[in-house]
C-alpha positions in Angstrom: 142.5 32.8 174.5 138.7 31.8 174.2 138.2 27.8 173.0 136.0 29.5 170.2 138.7 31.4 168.7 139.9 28.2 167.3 137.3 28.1 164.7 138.7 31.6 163.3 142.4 30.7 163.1 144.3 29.8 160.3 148.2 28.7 159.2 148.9 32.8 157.8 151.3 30.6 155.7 149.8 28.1 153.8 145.9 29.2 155.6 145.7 25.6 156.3 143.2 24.6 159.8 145.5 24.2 163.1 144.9 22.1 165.8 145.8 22.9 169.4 148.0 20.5 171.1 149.2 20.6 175.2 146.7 23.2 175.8 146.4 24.6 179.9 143.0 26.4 180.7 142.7 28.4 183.0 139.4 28.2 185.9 137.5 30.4 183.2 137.9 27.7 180.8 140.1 30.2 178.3 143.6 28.6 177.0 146.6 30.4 179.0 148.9 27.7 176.8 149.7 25.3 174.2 150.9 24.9 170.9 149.2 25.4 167.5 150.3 22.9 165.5 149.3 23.5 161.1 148.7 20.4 158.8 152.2 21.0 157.4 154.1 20.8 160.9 154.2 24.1 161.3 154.2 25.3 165.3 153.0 28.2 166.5 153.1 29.2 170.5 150.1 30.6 172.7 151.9 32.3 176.1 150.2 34.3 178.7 146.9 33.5 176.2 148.1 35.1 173.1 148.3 32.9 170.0 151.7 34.2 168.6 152.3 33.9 165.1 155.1 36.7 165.2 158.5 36.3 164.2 161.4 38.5 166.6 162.5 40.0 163.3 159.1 41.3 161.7 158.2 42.4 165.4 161.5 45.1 164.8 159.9 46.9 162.3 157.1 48.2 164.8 159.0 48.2 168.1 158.5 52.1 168.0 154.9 51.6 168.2 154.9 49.4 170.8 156.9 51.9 173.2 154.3 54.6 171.8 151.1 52.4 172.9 153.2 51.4 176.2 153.9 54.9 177.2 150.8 57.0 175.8 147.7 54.5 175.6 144.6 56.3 174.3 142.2 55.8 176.9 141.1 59.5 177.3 140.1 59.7 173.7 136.9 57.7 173.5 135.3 61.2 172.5 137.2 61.3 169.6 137.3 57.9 168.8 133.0 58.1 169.3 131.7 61.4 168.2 134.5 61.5 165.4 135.8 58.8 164.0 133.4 56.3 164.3 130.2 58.4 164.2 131.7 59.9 160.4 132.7 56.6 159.5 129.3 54.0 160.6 126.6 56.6 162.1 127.2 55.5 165.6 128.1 52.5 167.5 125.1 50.9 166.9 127.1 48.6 164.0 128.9 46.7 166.4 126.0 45.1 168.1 126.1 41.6 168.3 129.0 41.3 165.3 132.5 39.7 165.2 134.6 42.2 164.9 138.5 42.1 164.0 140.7 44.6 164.8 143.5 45.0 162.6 146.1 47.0 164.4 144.5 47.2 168.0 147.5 49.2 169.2 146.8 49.9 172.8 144.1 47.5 172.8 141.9 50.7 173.7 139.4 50.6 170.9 138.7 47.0 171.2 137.7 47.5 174.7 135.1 50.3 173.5 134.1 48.0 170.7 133.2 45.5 173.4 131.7 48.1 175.6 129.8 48.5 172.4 127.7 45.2 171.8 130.2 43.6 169.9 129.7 39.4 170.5 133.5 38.5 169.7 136.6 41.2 169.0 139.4 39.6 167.6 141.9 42.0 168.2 145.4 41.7 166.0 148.7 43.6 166.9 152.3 43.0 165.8 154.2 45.0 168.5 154.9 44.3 172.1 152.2 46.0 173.4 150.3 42.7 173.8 152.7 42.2 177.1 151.8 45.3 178.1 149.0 48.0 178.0 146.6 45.6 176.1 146.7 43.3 179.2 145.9 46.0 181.2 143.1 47.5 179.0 141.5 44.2 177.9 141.4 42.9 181.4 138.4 41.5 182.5 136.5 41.1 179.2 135.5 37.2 178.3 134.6 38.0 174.5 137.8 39.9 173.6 141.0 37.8 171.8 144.6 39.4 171.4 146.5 37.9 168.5 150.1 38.6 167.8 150.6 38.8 164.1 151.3 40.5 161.6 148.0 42.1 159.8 149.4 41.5 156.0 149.0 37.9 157.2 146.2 37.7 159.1 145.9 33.8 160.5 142.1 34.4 160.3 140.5 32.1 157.9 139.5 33.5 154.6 135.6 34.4 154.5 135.4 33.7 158.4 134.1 36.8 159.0 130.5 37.9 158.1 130.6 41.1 160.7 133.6 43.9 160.5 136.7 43.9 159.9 138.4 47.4 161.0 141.9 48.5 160.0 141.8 52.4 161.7 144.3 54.7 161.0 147.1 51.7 160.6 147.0 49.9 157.0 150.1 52.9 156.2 152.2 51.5 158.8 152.3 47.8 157.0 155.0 47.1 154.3 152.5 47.1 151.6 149.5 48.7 151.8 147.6 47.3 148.8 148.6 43.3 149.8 147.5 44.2 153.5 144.4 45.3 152.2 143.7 42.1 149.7 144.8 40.1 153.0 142.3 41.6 155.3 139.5 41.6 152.5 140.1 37.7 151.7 139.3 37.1 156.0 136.0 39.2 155.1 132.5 36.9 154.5 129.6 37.3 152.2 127.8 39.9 154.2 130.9 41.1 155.8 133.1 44.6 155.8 136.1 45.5 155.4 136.8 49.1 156.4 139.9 50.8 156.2 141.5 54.3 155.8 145.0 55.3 154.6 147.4 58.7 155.1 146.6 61.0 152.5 149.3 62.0 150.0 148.0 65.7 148.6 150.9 66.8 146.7 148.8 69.7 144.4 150.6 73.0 144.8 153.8 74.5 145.5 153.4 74.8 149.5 151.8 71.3 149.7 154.9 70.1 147.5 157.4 71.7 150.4 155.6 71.1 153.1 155.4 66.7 152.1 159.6 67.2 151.6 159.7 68.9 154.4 157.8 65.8 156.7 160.3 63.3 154.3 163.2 65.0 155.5 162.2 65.2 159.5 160.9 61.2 158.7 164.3 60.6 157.7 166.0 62.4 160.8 163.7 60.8 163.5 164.2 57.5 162.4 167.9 57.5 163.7 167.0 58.8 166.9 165.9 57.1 170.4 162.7 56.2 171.6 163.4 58.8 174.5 164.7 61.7 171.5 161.2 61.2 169.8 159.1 61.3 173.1 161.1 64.2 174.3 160.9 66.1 170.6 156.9 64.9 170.9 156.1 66.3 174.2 157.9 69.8 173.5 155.9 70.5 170.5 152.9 69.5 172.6 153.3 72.6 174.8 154.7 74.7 172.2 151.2 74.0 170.4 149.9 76.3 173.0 151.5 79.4 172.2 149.3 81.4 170.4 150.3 81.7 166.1 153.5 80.2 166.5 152.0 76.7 167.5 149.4 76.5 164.8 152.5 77.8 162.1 154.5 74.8 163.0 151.3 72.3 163.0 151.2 74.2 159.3 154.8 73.1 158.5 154.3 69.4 159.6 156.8 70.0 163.0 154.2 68.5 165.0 150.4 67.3 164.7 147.5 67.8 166.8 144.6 67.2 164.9 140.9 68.4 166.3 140.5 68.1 170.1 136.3 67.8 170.7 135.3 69.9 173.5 135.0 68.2 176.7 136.4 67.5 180.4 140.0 67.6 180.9 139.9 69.9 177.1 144.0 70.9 177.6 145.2 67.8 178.5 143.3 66.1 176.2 144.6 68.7 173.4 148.2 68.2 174.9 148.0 64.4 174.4 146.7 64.6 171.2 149.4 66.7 170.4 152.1 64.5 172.2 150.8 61.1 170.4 150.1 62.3 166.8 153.3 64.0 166.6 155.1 60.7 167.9 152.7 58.4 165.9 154.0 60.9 162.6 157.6 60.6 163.5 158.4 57.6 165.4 160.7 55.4 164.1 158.7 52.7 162.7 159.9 50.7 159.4 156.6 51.8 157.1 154.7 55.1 157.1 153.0 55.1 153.3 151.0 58.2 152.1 148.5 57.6 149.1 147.3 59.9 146.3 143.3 60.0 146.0 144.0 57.8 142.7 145.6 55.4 144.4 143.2 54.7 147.0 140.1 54.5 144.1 142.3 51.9 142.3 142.7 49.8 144.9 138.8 50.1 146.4 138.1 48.9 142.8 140.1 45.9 143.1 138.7 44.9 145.8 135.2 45.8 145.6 134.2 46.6 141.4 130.7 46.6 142.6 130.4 50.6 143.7 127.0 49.9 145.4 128.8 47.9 148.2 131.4 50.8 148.8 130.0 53.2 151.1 132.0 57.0 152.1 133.7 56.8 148.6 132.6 60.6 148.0 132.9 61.9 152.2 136.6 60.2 152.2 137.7 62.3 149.3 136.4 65.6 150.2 139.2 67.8 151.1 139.2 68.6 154.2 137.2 64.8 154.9 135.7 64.3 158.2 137.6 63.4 160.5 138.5 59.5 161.2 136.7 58.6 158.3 137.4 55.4 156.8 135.8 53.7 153.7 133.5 50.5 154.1 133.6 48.0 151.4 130.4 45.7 151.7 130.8 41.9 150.5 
């Protein structure tokens, strides 16, 4: 943990200022240990240099994802992650140069590395499961501006309006237990100046087949989340291969059985493709505790909450195309 971090974090209970008490530091200077300690006597750990503001019980509800970032990582898709998602969403990389950045949801820890890689100046980089003790170490190794924090995102313990740059909730903000006080949580961290920039599973419900086809996904959502961490890998890695067979892997992508998504072309384009194949499908049905689709109403309500002012909100008419492009995510301006 970097000293600086300090002037970011918060009590995600009261928000009160916490001081740092029996701090080690390591030769680099950053804090391997110590206690955070909040106004109101509240004590929160930092081991291995991870502030820890994570209770054992809310770290169940997303112990699924961190045996999905553990086993799978997503360090071969920076091509999807670059030329997709974030070139739909902000342009290019460009945005990150010389911002703080938060990461809310950083997963495998993987796209705060490339955010770094990017220009960023300081990437804050929030996660709930146990892949901080894990494949974040290993992908975060070795950069001085990059932070893990383990929390909970609906509770961010970043102080409110501390950050003027970005703060990016990718493809995660469905996986918390409430989507619209997640969303309030992260925009209240978010400066004058700042973004917040989120996107959220779409619920499309319009027609007969799209009517079957959402039961459908409820009903194998509902069977999956009984099963083993090895049962879902297993189911996840069949349907990768079967997604190869010509018609009969794109009917059951159709039918919600698995999910590939688009593969750019590239190096490496089958294993890529298999991956994608393996991951989204486990990502779709693992067992975590939330997975929350919203209607295109839903979604404009809750941008209008937050941000009223609709010349600050930028993708509002890309993200509702149907099909959008893909990894978009809206950006609300403050």
């Amino acid at each position: 943990m970097t000293p600086n971090l300090l002037d970011y974090l918060c009590d995600p209970v009261d928000r009160s200022p916490l001081s740092l008490k029996d701090a080690i530091y390591e030769t680099s200077g950053e804090i391997s240990s110590g206690t955070l300690v909040s106004g109101s006597g509240r004590t929160y750990p930092i081991r291995d240099g991870v502030p820890r503001f994570a209770t054992p019980e809310v770290q169940q509800s997303v112990v699924s994802f961190g045996d999905e970032w553990n086993s799978f990582n997503f360090d071969e898709f920076r091509i999807n992650w670059a030329d997709l998602s974030m070139k739909h969403t902000f342009g290019g990389l460009d945005v990150f140069q010389g911002k703080v950045v938060v990461d809310a949801g950083a997963g495998s820890g993987i796209q705060s590395r490339w955010i770094s890689e990017a220009g960023a100046r300081h990437v804050i980089a929030l996660e709930l499961s146990h892949s901080v003790d894990d494949v974040m170490k290993r992908n975060l190794r070795g950069l001085p501006n990059v932070d893990v924090v383990q929390c909970s995102i609906d509770r961010p313990p970043i102080r409110n309006a501390s950050i003027a740059g970005i703060v990016l909730c990718h493809n995660v903000i469905q996986h918390t237990q409430s989507v619209e006080l997640t969303a309030n949580a992260l925009w209240n961290i978010v400066a004058p100046g700042g973004e917040f920039v989120f996107n959220c599973y779409p619920k499309n419900d319009k027609g007969v087949l799209r009517k079957l086809r959402l039961r459908l996904y409820s009903i194998l959502r509902g069977f999956f989340a009984k099963r083993s961490f090895a049962f879902i890998l297993g189911y996840s890695r069949l349907m990768a291969a079967i997604r190869f067979v010509p018609l009969l892997g794109w009917a059951l992508e159709k039918s919600m059985f698995m999910v590939r998504g688009p593969v750019p072309p590239g190096p490496n384009y089958f294993r890529r493709a298999y991956r994608s194949t393996a991951l989204n499908t486990f990502d779709c049905y693992g067992s975590h505790s939330y997975q929350h689709l919203k209607t295109e109403e839903e979604i404009r309500s809750l941008v209008h909450e937050l941000q009223p002012d609709t010349g600050k909100v930028l993708n509002i008419d890309r993200y509702f195309q149907r099909p959008p492009p893909v990894g978009i995510a809206l950006r609300l301006r403050k």
